[in-house]
C-alpha positions as CSV (number, residue, x, y, z in Angstrom):
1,X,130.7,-52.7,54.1
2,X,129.0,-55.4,52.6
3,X,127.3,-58.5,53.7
4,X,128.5,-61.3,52.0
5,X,125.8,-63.6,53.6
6,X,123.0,-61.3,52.1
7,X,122.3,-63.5,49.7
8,X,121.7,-66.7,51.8
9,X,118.4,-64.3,53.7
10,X,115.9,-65.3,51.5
11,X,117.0,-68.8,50.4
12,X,115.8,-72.0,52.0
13,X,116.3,-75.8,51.7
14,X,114.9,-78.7,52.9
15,X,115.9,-80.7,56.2
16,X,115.2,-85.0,56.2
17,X,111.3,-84.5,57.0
18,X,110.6,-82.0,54.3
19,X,110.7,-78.1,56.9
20,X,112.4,-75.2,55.3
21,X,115.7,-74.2,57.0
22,X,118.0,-71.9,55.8
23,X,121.1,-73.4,53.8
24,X,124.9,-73.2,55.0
25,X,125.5,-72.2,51.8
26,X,124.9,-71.2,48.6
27,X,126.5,-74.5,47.4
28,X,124.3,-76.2,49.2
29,X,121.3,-73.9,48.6
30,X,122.4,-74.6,44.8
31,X,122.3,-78.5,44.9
32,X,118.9,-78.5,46.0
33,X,117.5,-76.1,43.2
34,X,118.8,-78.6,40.5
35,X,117.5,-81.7,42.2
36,X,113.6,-81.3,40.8
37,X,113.4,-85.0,42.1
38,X,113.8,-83.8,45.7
39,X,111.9,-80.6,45.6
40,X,109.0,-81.8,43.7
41,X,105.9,-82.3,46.3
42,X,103.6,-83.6,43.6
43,X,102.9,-83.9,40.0
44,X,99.5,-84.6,37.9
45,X,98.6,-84.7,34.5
46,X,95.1,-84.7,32.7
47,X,96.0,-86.5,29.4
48,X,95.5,-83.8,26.8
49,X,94.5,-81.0,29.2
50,X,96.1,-80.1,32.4
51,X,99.7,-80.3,34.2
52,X,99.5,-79.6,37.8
53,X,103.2,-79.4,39.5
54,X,103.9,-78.4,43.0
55,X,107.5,-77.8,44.2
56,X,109.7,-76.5,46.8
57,X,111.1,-73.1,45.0
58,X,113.3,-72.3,48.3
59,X,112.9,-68.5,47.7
60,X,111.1,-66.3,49.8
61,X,110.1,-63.8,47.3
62,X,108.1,-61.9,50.1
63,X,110.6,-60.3,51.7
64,X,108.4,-57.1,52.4
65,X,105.6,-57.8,54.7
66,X,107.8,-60.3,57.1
67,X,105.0,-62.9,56.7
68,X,106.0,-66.5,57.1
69,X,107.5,-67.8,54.0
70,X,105.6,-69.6,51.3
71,X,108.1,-71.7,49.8
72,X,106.0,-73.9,47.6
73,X,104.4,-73.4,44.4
74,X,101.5,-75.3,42.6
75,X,102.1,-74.4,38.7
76,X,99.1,-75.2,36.5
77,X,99.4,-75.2,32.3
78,X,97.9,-76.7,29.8
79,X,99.0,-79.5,28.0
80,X,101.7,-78.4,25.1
81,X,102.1,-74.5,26.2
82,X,105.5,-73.3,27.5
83,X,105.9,-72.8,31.6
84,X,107.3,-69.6,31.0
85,X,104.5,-68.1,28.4
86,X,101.2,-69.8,30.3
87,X,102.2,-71.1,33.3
88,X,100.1,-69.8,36.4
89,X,100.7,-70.1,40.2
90,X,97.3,-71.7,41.2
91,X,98.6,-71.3,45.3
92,X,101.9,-70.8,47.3
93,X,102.2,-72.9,50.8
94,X,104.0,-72.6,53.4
95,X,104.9,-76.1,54.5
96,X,105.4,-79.6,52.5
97,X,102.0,-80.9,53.9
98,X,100.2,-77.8,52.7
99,X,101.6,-77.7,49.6
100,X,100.1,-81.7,49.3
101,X,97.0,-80.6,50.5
102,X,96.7,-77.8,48.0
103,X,98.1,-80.2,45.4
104,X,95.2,-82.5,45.6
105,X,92.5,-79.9,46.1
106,X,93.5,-78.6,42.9
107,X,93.4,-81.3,41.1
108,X,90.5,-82.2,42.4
109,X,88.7,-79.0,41.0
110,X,90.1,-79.5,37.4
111,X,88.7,-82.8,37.6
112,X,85.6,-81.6,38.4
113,X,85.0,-78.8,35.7
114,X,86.4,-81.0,32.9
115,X,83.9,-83.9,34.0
116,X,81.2,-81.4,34.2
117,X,81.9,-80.1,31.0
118,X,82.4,-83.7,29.6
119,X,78.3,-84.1,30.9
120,X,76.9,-81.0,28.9
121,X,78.5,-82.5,25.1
């Protein structure tokens, strides 16, 4: 017999402060996902260069090792390419304030190389 929950195990959302929980339901679950607004932790751009994103992706696409789930993502791309053809996860998190932390260290970094390669022209 099947589980007709067994989809709602790896899915999370958000409670009022920003903690995973898991969803009632896949509606729910659902409503999140399209609300990029609500999921996104932070976003950065180096005009020209860089995109740095970090969002809530409410999967937990670890379902093997029973670690605690990281359920953000920073994305990094260049300026111009397609997410889906050059888009790289820089770091997973497991909470929002993590995933800010992580955010900014990043960012921090790219700034860094591209102002040190700005000083050797």
């Amino acid at each position: 017999m099947s589980n007709i929950h067994a989809p709602l195990e790896h899915l999370y959302v958000m409670d009022e402060d920003n903690r995973p929980i898991k969803p009632a339901s896949l509606k729910e679950w659902s409503n999140l996902m399209v609300d990029i607004e609500r999921r996104k932790v932070d976003f950065w751009i180096l005009p020209g260069k860089w995109e740095v994103t970090t969002v809530f992706v409410g999967i937990n696409k670890d379902v093997v090792t029973m670690q605690p789930p990281r359920l953000f993502e920073t994305l990094v791309r260049p300026i111009g390419e397609s997410v889906l053809k050059n888009a790289e996860i820089k770091a997973t998190y497991e909470t929002w304030e993590d995933a800010e932390k992580g955010h900014r260290l990043i960012v921090e970094a790219l700034v860094r190389v591209e102002s040190e390669g700005d000083s050797h022209v």
